[in-house]
N, C-alpha and C positions, 0 to 999 in steps of 0.2 A: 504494500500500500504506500501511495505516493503523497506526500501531504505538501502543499504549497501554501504560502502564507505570502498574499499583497497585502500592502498596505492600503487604505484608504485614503492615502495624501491630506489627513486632517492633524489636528493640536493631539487628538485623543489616541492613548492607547488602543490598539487593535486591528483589525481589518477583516480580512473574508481566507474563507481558509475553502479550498477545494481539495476534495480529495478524488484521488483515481486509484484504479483497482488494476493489478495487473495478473496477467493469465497463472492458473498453478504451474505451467514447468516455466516461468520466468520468479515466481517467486521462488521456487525450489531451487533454482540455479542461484538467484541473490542470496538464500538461506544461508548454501554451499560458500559463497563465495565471502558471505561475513565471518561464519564460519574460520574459513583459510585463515581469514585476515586477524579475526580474533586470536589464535594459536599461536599467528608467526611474531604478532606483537606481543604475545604471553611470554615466547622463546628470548624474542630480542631483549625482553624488559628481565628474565631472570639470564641470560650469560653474563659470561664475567669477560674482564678485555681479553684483547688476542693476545697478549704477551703472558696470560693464565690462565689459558684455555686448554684444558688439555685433551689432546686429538689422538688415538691410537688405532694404529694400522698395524693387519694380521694375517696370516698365514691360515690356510684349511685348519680348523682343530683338530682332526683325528688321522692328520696324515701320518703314514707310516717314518718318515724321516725325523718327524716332533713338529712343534708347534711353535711358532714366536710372533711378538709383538714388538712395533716400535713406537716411543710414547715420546713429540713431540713437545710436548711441555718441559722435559729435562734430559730428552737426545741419549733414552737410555733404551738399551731390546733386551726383552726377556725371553729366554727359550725353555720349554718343555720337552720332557726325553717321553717320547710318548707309550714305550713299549719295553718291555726288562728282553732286548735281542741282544745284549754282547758290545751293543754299538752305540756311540756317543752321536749327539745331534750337534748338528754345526749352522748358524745363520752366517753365510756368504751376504756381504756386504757391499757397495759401493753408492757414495755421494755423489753428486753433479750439480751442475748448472744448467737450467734449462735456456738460460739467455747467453750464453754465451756457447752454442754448439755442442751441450750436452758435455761440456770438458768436465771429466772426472777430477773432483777435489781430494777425495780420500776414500778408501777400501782398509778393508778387513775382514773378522771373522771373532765370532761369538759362539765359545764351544761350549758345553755340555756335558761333562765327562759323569755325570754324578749318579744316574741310572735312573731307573724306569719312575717316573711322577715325582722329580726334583727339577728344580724353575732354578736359571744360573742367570741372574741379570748382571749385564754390561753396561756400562758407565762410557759415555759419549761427550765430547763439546764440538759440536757440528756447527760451521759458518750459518749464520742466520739468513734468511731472505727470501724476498717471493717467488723466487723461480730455483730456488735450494730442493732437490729433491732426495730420497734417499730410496734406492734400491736393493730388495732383500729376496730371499729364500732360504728356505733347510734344507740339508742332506744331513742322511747318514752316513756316518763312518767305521771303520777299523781301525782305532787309536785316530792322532792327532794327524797325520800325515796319507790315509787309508784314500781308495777311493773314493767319488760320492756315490753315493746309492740313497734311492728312493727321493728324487728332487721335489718341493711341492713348486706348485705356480709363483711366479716371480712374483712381489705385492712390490707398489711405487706409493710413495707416500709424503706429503712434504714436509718438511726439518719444521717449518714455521707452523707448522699445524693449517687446516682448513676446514 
């Protein structure tokens, strides 16, 4: 329902109010769309800034290789050994820049040696910025040096959180 309100160009408070009616799937659509707008202003009005926001990007949970996360707010990945096989889970690592040709800043690697349902978090200081990205996956290993076995899906995520 549409409600308009002229004035009557006088000294006195008030004027003429008309109202219009609009079809049910146009109401249903404006419902929908207060709705949205109620929610994302609920969202914007409870986060906190971007510089303490914290944003975590993840790997399959029940891949055979293990599981990890990287947590944006303090540039640290935690890995899960997901299975008691003999073998350590390893997150392969590398940073970039997306603006500048994808030039890799720094690599590594976050191991797991501790066995099946122990979490080994690594400690990070990653260059900050909006086109800072950081590329991850797990394997399994045979000791420190082994081949990989069992890759999950690469996860890209950025340092700055999003």
């Amino acid at each position: 329902m549409l409600i308009k309100i002229t004035p009557d160009h006088s000294n006195q408070i008030g004027g003429t109010i008309s109202v219009k009616k609009f079809s049910a799937r146009t109401h249903r659509v404006l419902t929908a769309m207060g709705t949205v707008a109620a929610t994302a202003g609920t969202l914007l009005a409870t986060t906190t800034p971007a510089s303490a926001a914290v944003t975590r990007f993840c790997t399959q949970p029940f891949a055979k290789a293990g599981y990890a996360c990287f947590y944006s707010s303090d540039d640290r990945i935690e890995v899960l050994d997901n299975y008691a096989d003999g073998r350590r889970s390893v997150v392969i690592w590398y940073v970039a820049d997306n603006a500048n040709g994808n030039r890799i800043l720094d690599r590594g690697e976050c191991h797991n040696a501790k066995g099946a349902g122990k979490t080994v978090t690594c400690d990070y200081d990653f260059r900050e910025g909006r086109s800072i990205f950081i590329n991850f996956a797990v394997v399994s290993r045979d000791g420190a040096n082994g081949a990989d076995r069992d890759p999950t899906t690469a996860v890209i995520g950025y340092v700055s959180g999003r």
